[in-house]
Each structure stands twice: as C-alpha cells, then as structure tokens.
N, CA and C atoms as an extended XYZ file, in Angstrom:
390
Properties=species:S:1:pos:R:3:atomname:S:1:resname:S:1:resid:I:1 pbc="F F F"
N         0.828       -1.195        0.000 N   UNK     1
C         0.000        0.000        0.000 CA  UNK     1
C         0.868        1.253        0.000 C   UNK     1
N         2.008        1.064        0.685 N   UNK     2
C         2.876        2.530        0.753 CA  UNK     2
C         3.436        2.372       -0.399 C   UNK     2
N         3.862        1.519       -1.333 N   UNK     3
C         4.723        1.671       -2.470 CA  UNK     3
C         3.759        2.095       -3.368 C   UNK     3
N         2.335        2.060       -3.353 N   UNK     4
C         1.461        2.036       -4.249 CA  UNK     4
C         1.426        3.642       -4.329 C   UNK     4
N         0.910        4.105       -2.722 N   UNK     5
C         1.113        5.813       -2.659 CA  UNK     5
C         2.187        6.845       -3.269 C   UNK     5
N         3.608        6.460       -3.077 N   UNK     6
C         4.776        6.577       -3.533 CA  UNK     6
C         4.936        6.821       -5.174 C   UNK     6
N         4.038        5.759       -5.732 N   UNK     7
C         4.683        5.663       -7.062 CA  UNK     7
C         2.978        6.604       -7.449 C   UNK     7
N         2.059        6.469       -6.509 N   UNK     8
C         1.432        8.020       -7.051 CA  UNK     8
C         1.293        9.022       -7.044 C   UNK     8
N         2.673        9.422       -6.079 N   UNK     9
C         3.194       10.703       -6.161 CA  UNK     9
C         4.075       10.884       -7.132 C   UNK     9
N         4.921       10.170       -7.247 N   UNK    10
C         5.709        9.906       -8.444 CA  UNK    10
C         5.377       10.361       -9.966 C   UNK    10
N         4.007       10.100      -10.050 N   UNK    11
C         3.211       10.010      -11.375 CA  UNK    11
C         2.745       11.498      -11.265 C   UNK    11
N         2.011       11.417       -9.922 N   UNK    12
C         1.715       13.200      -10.107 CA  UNK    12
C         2.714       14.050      -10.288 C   UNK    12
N         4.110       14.240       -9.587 N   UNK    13
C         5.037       14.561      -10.298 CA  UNK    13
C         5.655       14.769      -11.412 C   UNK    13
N         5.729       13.681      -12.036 N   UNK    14
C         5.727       13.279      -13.837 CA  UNK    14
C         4.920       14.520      -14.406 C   UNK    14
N         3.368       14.665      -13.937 N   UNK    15
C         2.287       15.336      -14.443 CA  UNK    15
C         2.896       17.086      -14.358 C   UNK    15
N         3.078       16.787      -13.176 N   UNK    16
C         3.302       18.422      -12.793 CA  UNK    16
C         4.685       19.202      -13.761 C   UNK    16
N         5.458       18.167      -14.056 N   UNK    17
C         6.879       18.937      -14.572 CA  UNK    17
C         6.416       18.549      -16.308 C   UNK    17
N         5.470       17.686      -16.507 N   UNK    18
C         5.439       17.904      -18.132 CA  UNK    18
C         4.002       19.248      -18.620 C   UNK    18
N         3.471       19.543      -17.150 N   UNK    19
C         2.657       20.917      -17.460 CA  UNK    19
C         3.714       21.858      -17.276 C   UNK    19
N         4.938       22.077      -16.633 N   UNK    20
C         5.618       23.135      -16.545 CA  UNK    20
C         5.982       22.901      -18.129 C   UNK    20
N         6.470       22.036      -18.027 N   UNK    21
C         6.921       21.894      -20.055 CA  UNK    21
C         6.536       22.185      -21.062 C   UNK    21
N         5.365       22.300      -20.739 N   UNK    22
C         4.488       22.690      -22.164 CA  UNK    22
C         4.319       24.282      -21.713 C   UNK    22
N         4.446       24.879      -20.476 N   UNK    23
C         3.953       26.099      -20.371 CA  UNK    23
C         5.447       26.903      -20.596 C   UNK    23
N         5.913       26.133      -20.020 N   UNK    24
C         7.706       26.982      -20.965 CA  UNK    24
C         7.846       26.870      -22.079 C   UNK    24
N         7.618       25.892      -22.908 N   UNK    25
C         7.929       25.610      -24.033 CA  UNK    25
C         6.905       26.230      -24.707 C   UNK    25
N         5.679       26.683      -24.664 N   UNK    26
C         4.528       27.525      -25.638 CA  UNK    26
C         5.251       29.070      -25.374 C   UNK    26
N         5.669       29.552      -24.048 N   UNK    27
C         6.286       30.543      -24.061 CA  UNK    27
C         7.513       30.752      -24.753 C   UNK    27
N         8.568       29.844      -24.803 N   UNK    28
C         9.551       30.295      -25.810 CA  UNK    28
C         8.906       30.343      -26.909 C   UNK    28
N         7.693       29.357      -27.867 N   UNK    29
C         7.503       29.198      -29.117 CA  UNK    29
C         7.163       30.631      -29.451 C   UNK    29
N         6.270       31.206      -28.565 N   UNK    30
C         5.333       32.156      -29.229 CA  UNK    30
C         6.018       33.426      -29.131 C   UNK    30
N         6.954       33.397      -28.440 N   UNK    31
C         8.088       34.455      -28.621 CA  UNK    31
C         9.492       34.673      -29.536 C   UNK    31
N        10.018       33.274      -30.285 N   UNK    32
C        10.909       33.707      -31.040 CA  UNK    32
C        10.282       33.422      -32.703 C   UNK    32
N        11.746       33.687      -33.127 N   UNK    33
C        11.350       34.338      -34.982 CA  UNK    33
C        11.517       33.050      -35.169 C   UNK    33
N        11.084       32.295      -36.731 N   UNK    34
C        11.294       31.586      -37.359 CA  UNK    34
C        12.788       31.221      -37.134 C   UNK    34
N        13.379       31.941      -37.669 N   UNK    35
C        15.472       31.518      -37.671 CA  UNK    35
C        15.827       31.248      -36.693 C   UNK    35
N        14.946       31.194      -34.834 N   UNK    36
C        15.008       31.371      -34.156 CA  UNK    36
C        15.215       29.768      -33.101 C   UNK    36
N        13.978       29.023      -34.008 N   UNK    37
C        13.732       28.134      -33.565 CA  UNK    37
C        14.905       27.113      -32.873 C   UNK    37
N        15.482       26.874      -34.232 N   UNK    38
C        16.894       25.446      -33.670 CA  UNK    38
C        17.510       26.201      -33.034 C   UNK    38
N        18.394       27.210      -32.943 N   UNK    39
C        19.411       27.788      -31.233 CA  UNK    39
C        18.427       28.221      -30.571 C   UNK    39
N        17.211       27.781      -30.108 N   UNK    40
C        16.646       28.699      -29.274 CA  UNK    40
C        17.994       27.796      -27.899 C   UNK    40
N        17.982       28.985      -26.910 N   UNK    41
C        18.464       29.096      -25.254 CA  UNK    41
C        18.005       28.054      -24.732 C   UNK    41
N        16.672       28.113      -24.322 N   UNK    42
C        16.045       27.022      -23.574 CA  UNK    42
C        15.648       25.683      -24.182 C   UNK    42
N        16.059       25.607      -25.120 N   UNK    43
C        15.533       24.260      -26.035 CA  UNK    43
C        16.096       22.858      -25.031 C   UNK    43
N        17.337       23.372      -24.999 N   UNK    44
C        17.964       21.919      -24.429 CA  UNK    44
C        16.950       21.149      -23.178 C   UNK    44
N        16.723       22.739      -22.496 N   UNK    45
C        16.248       22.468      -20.913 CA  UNK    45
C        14.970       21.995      -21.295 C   UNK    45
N        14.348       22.438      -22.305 N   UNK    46
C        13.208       22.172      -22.404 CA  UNK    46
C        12.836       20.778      -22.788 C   UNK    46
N        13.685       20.056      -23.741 N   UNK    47
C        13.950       18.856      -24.122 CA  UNK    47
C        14.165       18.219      -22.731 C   UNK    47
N        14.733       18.133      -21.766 N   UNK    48
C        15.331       17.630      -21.059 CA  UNK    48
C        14.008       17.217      -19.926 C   UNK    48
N        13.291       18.211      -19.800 N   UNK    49
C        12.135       18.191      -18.493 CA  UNK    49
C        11.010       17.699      -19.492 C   UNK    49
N        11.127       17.351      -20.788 N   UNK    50
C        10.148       16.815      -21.317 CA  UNK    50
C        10.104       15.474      -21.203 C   UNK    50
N        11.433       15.123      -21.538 N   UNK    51
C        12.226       13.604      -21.376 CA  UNK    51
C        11.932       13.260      -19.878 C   UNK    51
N        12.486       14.219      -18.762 N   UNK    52
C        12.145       13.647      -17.777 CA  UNK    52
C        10.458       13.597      -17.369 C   UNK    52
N         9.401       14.236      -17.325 N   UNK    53
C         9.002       13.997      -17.137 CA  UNK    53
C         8.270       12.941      -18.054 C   UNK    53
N         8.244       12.963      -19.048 N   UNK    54
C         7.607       11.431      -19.583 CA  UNK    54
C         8.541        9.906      -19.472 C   UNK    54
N         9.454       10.054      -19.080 N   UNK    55
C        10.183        9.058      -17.912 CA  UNK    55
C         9.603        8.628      -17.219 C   UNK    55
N         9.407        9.653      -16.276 N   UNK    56
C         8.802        9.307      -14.963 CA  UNK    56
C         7.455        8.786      -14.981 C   UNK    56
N         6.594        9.646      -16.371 N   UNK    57
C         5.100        9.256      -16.337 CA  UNK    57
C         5.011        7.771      -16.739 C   UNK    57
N         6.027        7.222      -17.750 N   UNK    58
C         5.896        5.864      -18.437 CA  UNK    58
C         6.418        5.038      -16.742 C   UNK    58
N         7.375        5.437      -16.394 N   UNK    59
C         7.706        4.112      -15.482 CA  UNK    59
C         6.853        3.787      -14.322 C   UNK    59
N         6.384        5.330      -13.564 N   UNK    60
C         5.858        5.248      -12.451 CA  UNK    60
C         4.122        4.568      -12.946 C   UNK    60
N         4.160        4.985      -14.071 N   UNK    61
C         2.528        4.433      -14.778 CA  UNK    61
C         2.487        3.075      -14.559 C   UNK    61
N         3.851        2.323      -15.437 N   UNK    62
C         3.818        0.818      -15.566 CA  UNK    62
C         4.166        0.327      -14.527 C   UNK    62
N         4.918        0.435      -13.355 N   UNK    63
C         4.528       -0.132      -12.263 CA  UNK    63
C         3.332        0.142      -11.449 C   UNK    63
N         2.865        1.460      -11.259 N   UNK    64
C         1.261        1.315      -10.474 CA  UNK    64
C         0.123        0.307      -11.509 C   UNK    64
N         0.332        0.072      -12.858 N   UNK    65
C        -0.393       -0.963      -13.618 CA  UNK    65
C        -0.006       -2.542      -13.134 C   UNK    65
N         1.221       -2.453      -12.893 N   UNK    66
C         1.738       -3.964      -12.692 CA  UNK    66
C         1.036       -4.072      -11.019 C   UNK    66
N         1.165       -3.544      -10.337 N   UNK    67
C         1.154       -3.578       -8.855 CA  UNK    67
C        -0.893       -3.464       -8.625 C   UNK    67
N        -1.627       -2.537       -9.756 N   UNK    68
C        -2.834       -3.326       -9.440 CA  UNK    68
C        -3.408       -4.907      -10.282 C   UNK    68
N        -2.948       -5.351      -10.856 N   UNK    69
C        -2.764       -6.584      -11.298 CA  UNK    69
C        -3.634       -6.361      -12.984 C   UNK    69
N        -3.146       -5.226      -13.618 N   UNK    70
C        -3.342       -4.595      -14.887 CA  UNK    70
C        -4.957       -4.701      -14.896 C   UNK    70
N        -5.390       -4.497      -13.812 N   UNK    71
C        -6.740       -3.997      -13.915 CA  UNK    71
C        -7.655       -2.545      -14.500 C   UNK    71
N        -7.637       -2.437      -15.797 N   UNK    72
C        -8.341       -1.548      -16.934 CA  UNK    72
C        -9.102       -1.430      -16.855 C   UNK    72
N        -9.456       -0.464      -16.753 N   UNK    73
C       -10.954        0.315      -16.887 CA  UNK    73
C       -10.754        0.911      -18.083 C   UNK    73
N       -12.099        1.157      -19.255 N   UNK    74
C       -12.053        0.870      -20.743 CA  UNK    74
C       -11.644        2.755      -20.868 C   UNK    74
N       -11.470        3.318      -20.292 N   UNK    75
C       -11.023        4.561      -20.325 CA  UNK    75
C        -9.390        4.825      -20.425 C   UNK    75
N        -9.107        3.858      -19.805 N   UNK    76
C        -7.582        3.796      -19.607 CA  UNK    76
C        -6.787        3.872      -21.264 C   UNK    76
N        -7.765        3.279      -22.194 N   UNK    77
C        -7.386        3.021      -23.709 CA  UNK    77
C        -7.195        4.313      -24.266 C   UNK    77
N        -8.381        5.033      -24.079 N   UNK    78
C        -8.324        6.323      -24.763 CA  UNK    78
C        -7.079        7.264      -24.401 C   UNK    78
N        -6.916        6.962      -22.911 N   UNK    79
C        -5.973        7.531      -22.463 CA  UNK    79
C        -4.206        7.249      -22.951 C   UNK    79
N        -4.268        6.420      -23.313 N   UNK    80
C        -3.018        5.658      -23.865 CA  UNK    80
C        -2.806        6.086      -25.254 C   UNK    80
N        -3.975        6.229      -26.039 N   UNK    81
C        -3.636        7.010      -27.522 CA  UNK    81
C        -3.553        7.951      -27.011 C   UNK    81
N        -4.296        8.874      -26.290 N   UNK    82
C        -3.926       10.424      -26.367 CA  UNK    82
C        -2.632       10.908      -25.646 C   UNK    82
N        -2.156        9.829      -25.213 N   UNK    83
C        -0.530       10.258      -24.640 CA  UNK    83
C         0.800       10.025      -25.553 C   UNK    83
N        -0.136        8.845      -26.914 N   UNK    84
C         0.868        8.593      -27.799 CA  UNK    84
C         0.771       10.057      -28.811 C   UNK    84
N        -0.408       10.800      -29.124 N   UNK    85
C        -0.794       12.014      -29.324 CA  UNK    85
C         0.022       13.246      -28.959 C   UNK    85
N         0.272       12.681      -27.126 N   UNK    86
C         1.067       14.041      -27.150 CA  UNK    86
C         2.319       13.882      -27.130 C   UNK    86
N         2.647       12.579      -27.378 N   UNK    87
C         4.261       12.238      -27.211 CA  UNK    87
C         4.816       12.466      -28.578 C   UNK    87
N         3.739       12.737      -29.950 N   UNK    88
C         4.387       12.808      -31.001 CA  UNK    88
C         4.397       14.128      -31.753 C   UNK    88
N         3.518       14.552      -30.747 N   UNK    89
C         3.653       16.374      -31.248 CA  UNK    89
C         4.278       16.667      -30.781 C   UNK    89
N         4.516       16.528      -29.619 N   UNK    90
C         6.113       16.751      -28.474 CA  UNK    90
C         7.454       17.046      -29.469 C   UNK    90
N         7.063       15.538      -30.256 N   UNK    91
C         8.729       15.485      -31.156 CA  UNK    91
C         8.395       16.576      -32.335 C   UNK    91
N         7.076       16.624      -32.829 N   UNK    92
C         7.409       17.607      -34.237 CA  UNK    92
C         7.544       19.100      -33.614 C   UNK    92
N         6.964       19.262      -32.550 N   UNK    93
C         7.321       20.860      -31.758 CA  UNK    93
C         9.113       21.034      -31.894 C   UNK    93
N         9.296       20.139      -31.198 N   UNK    94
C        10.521       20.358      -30.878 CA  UNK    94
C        11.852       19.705      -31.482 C   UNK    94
N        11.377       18.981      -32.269 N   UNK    95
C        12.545       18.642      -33.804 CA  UNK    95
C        13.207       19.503      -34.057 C   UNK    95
N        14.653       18.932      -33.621 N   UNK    96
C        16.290       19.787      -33.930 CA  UNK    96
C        16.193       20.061      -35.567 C   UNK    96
N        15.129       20.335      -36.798 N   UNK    97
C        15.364       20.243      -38.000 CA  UNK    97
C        14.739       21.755      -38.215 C   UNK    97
N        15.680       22.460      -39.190 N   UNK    98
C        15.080       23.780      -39.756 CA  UNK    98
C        14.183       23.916      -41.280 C   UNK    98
N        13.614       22.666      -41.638 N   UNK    99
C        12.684       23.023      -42.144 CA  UNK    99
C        11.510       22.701      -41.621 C   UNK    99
N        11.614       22.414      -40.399 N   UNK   100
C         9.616       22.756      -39.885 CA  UNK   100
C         9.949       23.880      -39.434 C   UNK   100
N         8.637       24.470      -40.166 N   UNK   101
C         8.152       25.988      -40.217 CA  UNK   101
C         7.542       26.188      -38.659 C   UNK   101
N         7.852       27.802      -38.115 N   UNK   102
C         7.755       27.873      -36.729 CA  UNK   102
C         5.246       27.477      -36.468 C   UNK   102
N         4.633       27.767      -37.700 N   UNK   103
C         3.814       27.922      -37.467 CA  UNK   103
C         3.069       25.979      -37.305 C   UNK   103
N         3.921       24.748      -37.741 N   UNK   104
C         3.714       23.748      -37.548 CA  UNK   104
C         4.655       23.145      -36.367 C   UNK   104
N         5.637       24.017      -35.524 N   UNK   105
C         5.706       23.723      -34.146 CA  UNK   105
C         5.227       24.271      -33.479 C   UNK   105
N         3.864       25.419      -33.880 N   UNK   106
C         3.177       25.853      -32.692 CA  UNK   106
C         1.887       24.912      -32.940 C   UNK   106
N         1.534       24.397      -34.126 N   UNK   107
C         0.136       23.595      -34.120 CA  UNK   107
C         1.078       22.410      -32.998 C   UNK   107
N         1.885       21.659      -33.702 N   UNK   108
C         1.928       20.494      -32.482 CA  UNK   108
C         2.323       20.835      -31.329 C   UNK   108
N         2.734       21.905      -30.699 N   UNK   109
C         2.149       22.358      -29.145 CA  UNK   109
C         0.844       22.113      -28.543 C   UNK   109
N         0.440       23.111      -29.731 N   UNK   110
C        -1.251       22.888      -29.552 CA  UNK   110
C        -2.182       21.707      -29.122 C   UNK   110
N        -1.765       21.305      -30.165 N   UNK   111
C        -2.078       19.614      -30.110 CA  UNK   111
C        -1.512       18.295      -28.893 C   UNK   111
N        -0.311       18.886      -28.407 N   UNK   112
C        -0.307       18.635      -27.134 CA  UNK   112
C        -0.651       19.115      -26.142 C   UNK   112
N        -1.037       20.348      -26.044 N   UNK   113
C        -1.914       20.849      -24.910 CA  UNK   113
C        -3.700       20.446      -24.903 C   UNK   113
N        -4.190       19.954      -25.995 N   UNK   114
C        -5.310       19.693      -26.536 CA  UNK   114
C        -4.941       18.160      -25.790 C   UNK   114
N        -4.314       17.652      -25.937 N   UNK   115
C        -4.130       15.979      -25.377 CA  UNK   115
C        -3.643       15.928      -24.089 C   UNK   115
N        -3.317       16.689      -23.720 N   UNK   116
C        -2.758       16.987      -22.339 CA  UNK   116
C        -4.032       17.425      -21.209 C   UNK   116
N        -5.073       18.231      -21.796 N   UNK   117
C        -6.408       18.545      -21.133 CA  UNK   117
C        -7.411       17.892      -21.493 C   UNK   117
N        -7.058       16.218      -22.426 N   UNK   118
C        -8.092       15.248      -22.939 CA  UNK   118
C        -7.441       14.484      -21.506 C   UNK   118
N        -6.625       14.074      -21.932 N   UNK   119
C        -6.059       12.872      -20.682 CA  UNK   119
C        -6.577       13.244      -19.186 C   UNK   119
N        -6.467       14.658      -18.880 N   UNK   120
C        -6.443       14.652      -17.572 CA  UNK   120
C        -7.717       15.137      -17.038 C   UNK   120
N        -8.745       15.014      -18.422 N   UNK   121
C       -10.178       14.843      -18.350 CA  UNK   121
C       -10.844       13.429      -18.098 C   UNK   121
N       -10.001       12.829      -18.898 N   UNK   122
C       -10.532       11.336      -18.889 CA  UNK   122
C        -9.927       11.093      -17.515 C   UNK   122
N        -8.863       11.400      -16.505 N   UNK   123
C        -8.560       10.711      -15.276 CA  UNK   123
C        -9.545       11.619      -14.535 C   UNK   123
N       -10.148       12.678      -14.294 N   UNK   124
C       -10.840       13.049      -13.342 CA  UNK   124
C       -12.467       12.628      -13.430 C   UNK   124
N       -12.745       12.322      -15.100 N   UNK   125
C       -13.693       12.230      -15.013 CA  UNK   125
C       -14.477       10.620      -15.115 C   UNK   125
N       -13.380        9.597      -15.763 N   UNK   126
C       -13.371        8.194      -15.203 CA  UNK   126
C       -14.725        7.395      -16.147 C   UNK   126
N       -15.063        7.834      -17.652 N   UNK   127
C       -16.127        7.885      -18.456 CA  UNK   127
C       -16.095        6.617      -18.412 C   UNK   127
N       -17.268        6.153      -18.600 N   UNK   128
C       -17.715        4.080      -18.157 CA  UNK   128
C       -18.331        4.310      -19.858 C   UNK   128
N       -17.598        3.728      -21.057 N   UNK   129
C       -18.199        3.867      -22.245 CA  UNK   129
C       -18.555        2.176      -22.520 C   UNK   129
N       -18.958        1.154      -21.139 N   UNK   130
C       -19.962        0.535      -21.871 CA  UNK   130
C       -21.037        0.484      -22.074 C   UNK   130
C-alpha cells in the first residue's frame, strides 16, 4: 500500500513537470522568430524536463499498472492514444530540424496541450463507455 502511494506521487510529479513543459515551451515558441527556432536558449532544458518527465510518467505508470494486477478500466485506452498524441507532437514541436516551419511547431504544441487537457479529463472524469 505505501509503495502504491509513492509511485502516485511519483506520477503526479511526472504530471506536474510535463505541465511546466508545455507552459515553458509555448512561451519560448510564441516568442521567437522563425530563424530562431533550432538555437533557441532554452531548447535543451526544455527537451530535457520533457524527457524527464515522460520518464517518470511511463515508469511510475507501468509499475502502479503492474502492482494493481493490470486492472483496466475501458477509459484507460483512450488515455493511452492520447498520450501517444502528445508524445508525437512533443517530437514535431521540438525537432532539432530547420525546415519545420515555426507555425507547424506551434500547431503540435497545440495539439499537445489539446491531449494533455483530454487525458487529464478522462482521469478526473473516469467515463464508463460501456
């Protein structure tokens, strides 16, 4: 029971530093120029607390799954695409490449903040879609 608590702080953690991530990272976007993008300053850091926190969200996730004996609730699914959702706009936001245009790393921001307030709809709100 205490390891169970632990690793759901853990997870809320995860949660909390990949909302700082997206709220730093929409703030650098919407502030520099196009030419701006690949040296942006904070890119690295920003990469870095993205990585960590979806670290933390994948591991501390798959052990609180293993530890309730992968007991799913049919919500849990939706939730799993929309994290693969935001894990892949994540990468086109923030792709070390200078031909994505600054206005298709602000849609996949978008689009992770759009999946980022789906997911953490579906955990508060716990939808029974049978």
């Amino acid at each position: 029971m205490l390891a169970t608590s632990w690793l759901s702080v853990l997870h809320i953690m995860g949660v909390i530093l990949l909302l700082s991530a997206l709220v730093l990272g929409g703030i650098s976007l919407f502030q520099t120029q196009q030419q701006q993008v690949v040296t942006l300053k904070w890119r690295k850091f920003l990469i870095a607390l993205q990585h960590l926190a979806l670290t933390l969200l994948l591991i501390s996730g798959i052990a609180l799954l293993v530890m309730m004996q992968f007991k799913i609730e049919t919500w849990f699914y939706a939730k799993i695409i929309l994290f693969l959702v935001l894990f892949s706009s994540l990468i086109k936001a923030y792709k070390n490449d200078s031909s994505i245009l600054l206005i298709q790393r602000k849609a996949g921001w978008l689009l992770a903040c759009i999946a980022f307030v789906a997911i953490y709809g579906l955990v508060i709100l716990q939808p029974n879609f049978t």
